[in-house]
MIVEXGU-225159 format. One record per residue (C-alpha): residue in one letter; x, z, y. Coordinates in steps of 0.1 Angstrom, whole numbers, plus 5000, padded with zeros to 4 digits. Layout:
AXZY ...
END
This chain:
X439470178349 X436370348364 X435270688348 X432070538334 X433970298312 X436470528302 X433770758293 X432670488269 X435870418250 X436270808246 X432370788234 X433370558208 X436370658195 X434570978184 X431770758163 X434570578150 X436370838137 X433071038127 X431170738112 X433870438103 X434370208129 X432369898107 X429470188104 X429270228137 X426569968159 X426869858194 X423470078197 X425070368183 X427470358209 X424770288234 X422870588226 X425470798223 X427170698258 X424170688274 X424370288289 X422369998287 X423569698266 X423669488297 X426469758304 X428469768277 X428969328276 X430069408313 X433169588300 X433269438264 X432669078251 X432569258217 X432869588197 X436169428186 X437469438224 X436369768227 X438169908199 X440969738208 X440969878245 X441170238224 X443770138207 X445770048236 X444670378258 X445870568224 X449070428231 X449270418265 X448770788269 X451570858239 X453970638253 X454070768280 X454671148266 X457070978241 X459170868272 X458771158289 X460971338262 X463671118276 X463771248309 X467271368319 X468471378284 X471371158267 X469470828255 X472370868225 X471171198216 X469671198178 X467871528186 X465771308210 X464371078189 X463271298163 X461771468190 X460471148201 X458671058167 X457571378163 X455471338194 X454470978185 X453371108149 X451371368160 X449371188193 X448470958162 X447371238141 X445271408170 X444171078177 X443270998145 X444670608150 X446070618114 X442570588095 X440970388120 X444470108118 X443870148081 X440070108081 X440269778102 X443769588090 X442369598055 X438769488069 X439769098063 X438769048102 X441468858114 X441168938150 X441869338144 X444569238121 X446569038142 X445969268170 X447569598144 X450169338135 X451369338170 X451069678175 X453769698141 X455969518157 X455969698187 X456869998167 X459369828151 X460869728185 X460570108198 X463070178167 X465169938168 X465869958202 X466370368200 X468470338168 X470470118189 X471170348217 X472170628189 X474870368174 X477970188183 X477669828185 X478769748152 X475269848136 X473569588157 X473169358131 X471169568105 X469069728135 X466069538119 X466169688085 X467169998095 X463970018116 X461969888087 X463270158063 X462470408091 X458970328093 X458670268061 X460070678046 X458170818083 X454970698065 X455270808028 X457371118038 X454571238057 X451671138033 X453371338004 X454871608028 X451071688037 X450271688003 X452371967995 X452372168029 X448872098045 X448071858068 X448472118100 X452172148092 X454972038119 X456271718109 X459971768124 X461471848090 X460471538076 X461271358109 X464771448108 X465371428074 X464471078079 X466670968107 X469271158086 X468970958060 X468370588080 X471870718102 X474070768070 X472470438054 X473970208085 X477070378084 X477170218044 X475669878051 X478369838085 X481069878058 X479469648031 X478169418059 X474769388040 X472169228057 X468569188048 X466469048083 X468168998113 X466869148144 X466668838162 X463468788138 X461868988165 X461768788189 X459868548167 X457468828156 X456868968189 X456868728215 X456868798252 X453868778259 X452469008233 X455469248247 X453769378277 X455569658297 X456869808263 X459969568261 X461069558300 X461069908301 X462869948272 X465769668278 X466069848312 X466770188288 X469170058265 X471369908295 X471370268313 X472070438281 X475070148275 X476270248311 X476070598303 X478470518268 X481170338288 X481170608314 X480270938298 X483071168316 X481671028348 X479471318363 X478771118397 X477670808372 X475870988350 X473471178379 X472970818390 X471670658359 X469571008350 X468070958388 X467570588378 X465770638351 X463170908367 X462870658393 X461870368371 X459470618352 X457370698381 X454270638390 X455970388424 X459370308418 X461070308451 X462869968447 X465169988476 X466670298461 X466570188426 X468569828442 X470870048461 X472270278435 X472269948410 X474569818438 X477070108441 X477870058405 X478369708406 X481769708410 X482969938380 X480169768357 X479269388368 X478169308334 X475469578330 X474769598362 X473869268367 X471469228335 X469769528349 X469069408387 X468169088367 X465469248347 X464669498379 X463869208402 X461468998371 X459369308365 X459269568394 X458969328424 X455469288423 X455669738418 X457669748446 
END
């Protein structure tokens, strides 16, 4: 992205945010960027494209932050997480996504909404797949609704938790009180084997091809954190899959050292191993 058309999108997130995104013209954005209208159609068909484009830059940018966290710590670690959230909940907050989500999904314009909808379920898919590398196995089948319930007390927890406190406050309290709560909950349901949604659901939610790198990268994760469960006395294992992971989160992965430590593991772990040069080979070839 040049530094013109960034300039843009950062142009017009800040009338958005001060005027309403449905307030805001395509000449307001114009003036106040300083380009001609011939200028803005060359980098958006629409002001719907363009929001979208700020949506994904929002969440590009606290993605990768959020993974960052991650960074030679234990994938199992609950600690982690909450940090995680934390610093997804407050790139949103500095961002001010939340009102501009809110302003658009209850628009009736069924572009944004589907768009937002996706965006859901990624969330959703971020939990699901962290609450899974916190668990053992058995809570895989109420991953769904325990990533639903998550969302759902994150949300309210923090609109009345403001309320009281101020809207400045650190939101870790509420963060972990949360997780707390979601952790005990699938410890009940595993023993009363109470299912609402099953996770497979989102697959049918989120498709592939609305899964973009979110989903590779994060099925790479939860086999490296599953290798780090099966061998977590190994020191000489566990440097590997921490180097591994730093690898894959750089800005050029170094494939031939990513294949070759994959390799020297392959023996003690064919299973995992296998899935992840599988996935390695789809999605970093071309990154090579």
């Amino acid at each position: 992205m040049n530094d013109r058309k960034r300039n843009v999108i950062e142009k017009a997130h800040e009338l958005f945010i001060e005027k309403g995104f449905h307030a805001t013209s395509i000449q307001d954005i114009l003036d106040y960027s300083g380009i001609s209208k011939g200028t803005f159609y060359n980098y958006f068909i629409s002001k719907n494209e363009l929001l979208m484009e700020i949506f994904r830059a929002a969440f590009r940018k606290m993605e990768m932050a959020r993974d960052a966290l991650l960074l030679g710590q234990d994938a199992g670690d609950p600690e982690v997480f909450m940090k995680q959230i934390e610093q997804q909940m407050t790139a949103n907050r500095e961002n001010k996504i939340i009102p501009l989500f809110e302003e658009v999904y209850f628009s009736g314009d069924n572009e944004l909404k589907q768009f937002i909808e996706i965006g859901q379920m990624k969330i959703l898919r971020w939990f699901s797949d962290r609450l899974a590398n916190i668990t053992d196995d058995h809570c895989s089948p109420y991953l769904l609704d325990a990533a639903i319930m998550l969302n759902a007390m994150l949300i309210q927890y923090v609109r009345f938790y403001r309320k009281a406190y101020g809207n400045s406050v650190s939101m870790l309290p509420v963060v972990r009180y949360s997780v707390n709560r979601i952790l005990n909950l699938m410890e009940e349901v595993t023993l009363s084997q109470e299912q609402l949604l099953s996770p497979e659901l989102l697959d049918v939610w989120l498709p592939v091809s609305n899964r973009e790198a979110l989903d590779w990268r994060s099925k790479i994760h939860s086999v490296i954190s599953r290798l780090k469960k099966l061998d977590c006395k190994n020191k000489v294992h566990l440097q590997k899959l921490t180097f591994l992971e730093e690898e894959l989160r750089s800005k050029e992965p170094r494939k031939f050292l990513i294949d070759s430590i994959v390799f020297s593991m392959s023996a003690d772990f064919n299973r995992e191993t296998h899935e992840l040069q599988a996935l390695i080979d789809e999605h970093l070839l071309e990154k090579a």
